[in-house]
Structures are given as C-alpha cells and as structure tokens.
N, CA and C atoms as a LAMMPS dump frame, in Angstrom:
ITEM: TIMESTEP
0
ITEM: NUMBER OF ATOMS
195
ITEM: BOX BOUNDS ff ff ff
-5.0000000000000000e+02 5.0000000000000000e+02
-5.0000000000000000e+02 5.0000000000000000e+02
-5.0000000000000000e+02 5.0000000000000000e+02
ITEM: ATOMS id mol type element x y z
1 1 1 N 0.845 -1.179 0
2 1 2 C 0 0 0
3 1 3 C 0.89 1.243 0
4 2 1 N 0.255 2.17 -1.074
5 2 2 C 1.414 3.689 -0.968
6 2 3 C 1.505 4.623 0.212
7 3 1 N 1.937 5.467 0.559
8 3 2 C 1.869 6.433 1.352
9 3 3 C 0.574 7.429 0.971
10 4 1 N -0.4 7.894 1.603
11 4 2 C -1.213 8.943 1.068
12 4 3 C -0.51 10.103 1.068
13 5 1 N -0.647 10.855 0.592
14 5 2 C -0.36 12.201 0.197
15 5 3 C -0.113 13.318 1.144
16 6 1 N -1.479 13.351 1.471
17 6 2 C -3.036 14.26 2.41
18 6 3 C -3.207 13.633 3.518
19 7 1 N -2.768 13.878 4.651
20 7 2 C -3.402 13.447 5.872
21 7 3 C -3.532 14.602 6.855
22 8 1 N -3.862 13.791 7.468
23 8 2 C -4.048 14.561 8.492
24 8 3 C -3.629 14.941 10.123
25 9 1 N -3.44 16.383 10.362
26 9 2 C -2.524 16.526 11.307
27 9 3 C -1.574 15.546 12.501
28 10 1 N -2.431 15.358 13.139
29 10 2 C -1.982 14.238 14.159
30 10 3 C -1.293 12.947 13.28
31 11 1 N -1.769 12.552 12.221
32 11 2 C -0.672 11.225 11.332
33 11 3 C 0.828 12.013 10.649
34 12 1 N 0.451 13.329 10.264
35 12 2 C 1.744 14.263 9.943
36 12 3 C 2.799 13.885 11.104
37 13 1 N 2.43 14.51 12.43
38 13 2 C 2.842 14.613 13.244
39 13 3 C 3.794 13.404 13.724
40 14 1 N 2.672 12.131 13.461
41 14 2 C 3.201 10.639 14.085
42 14 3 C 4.533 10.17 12.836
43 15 1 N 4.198 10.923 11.717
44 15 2 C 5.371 10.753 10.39
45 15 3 C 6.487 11.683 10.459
46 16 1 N 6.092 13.077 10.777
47 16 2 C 7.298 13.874 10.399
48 16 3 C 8.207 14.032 12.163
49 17 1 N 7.909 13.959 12.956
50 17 2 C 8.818 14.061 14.483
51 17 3 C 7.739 15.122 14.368
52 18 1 N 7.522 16.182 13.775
53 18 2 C 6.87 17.497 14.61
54 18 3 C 5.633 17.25 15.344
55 19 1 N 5.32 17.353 16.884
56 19 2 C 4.251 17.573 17.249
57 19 3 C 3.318 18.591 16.767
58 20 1 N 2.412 18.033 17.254
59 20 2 C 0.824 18.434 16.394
60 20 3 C 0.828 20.061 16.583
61 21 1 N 1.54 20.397 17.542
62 21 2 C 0.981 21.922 18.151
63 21 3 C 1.912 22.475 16.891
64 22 1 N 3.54 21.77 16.502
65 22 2 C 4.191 22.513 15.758
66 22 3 C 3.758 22.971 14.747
67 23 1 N 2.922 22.037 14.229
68 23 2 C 2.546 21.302 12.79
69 23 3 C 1.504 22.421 12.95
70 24 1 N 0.898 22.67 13.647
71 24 2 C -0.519 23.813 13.792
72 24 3 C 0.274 25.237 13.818
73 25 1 N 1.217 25.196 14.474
74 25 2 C 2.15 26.879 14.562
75 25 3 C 2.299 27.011 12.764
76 26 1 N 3.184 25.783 12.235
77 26 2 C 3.44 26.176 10.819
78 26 3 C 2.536 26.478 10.21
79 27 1 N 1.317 26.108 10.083
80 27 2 C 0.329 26.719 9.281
81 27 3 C -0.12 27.969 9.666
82 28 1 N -0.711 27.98 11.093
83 28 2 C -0.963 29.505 11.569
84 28 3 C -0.575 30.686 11.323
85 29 1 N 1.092 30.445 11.294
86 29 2 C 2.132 31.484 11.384
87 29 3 C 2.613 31.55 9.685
88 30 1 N 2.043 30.536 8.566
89 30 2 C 2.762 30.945 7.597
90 30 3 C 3.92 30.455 7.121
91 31 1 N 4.563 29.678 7.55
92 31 2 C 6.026 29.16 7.411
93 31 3 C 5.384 27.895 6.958
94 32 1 N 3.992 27.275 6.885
95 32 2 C 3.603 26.346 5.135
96 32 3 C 2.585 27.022 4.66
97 33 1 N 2.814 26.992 3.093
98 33 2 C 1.875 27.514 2.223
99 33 3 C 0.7 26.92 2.5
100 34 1 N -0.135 27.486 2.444
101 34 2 C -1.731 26.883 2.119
102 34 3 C -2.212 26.54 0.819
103 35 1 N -2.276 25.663 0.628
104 35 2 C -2.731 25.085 -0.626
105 35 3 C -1.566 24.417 -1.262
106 36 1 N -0.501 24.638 -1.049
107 36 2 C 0.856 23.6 -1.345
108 36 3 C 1.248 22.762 0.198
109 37 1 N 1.11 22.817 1.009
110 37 2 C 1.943 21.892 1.835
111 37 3 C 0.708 21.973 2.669
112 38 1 N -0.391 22.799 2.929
113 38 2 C -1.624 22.355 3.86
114 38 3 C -3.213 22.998 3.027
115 39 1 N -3.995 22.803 3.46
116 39 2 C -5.45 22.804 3.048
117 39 3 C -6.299 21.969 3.804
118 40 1 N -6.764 23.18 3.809
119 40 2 C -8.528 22.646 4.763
120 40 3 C -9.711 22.1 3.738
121 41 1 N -10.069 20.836 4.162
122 41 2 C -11.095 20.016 3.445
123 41 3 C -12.392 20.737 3.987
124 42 1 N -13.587 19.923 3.149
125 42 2 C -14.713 20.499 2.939
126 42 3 C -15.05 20.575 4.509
127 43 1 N -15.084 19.721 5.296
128 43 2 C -15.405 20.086 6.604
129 43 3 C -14.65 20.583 7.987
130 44 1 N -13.633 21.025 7.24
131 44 2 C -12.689 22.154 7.498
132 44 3 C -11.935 21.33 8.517
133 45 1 N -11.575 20.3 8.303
134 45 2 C -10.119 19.689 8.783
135 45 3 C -8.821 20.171 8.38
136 46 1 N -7.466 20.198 8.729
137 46 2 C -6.312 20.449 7.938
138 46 3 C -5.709 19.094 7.472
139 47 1 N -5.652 19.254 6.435
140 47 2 C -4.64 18.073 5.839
141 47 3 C -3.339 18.888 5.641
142 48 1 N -1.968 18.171 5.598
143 48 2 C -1.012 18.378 5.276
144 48 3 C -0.382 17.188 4.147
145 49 1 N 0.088 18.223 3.629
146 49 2 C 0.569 17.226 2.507
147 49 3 C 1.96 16.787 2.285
148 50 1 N 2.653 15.413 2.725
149 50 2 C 3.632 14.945 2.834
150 50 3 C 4.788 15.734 2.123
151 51 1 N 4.341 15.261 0.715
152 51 2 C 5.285 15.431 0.04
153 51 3 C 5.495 16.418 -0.051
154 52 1 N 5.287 17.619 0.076
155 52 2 C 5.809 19.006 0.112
156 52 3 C 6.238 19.154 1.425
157 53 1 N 5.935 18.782 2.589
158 53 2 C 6.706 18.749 3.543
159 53 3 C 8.093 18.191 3.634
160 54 1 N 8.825 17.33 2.646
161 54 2 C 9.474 16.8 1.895
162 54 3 C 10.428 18.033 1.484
163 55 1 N 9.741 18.566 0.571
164 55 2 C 10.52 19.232 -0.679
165 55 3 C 10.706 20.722 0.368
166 56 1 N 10.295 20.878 1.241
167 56 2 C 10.347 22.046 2.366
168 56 3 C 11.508 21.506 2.804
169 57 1 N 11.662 20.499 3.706
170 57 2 C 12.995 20.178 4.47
171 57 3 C 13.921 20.042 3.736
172 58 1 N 13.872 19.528 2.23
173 58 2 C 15.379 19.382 1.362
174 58 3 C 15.261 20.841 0.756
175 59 1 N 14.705 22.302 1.161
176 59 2 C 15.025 23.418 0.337
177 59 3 C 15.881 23.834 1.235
178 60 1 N 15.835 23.288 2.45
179 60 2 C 16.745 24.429 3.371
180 60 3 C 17.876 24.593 3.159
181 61 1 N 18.804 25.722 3.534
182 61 2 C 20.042 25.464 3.018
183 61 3 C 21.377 24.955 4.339
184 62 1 N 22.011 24.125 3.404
185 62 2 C 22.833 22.916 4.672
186 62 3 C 23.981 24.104 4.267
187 63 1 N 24.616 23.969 5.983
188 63 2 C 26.371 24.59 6.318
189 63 3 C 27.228 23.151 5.835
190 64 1 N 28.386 23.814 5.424
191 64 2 C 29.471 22.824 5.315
192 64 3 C 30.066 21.823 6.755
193 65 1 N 30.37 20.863 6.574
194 65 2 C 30.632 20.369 7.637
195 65 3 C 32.023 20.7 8.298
C-alpha cells in the first residue's frame, strides 16, 4: 500500500517528528503555504501534505561540515 499524500494533522505529526501543536504553529504562522503543503477540506479539517513537507525540508540550506 502507498503512502497517502493528504493526511491529516496528528498522522503528519506521528510521520514527520513534529508535534501536532508545531505542525498547527506552521500553518498559523505561515512558514507552510496553504494550498501547497496544507489545506482545509470540505469540513474544514487540515490536511497536510507529505510530500511538500518533503521538498520544504530538502530546500533548506545545509552549512558545510
């Protein structure tokens, strides 16, 4: 079975290390796009979307070792 995409907060949370509250600051505060890395479904849940949470952590930029 694949990975879904779209889930939702608390399974983000149990996937990426960030607790749920973080995962709620990033959207609140702006530091994830809405509609690329989160979106609220019709009955206004947040989904977050993996894979751009993904492509967020490999944009950052790494120091030399």
């Amino acid at each position: 079975m694949s990975m879904p995409r779209w889930v939702l907060i608390k399974r983000a949370a149990e996937l990426t290390g960030y607790s749920e509250d973080a995962i709620r600051h990033k959207v609140k505060n702006g530091t994830w796009a809405q509609g690329r890395i989160w979106r609220k479904a019709r009955d206004n849940r947040v989904f977050i979307n993996l894979e751009e949470v993904d492509k967020w952590v490999e944009s950052a930029p790494q120091e030399a070792a």
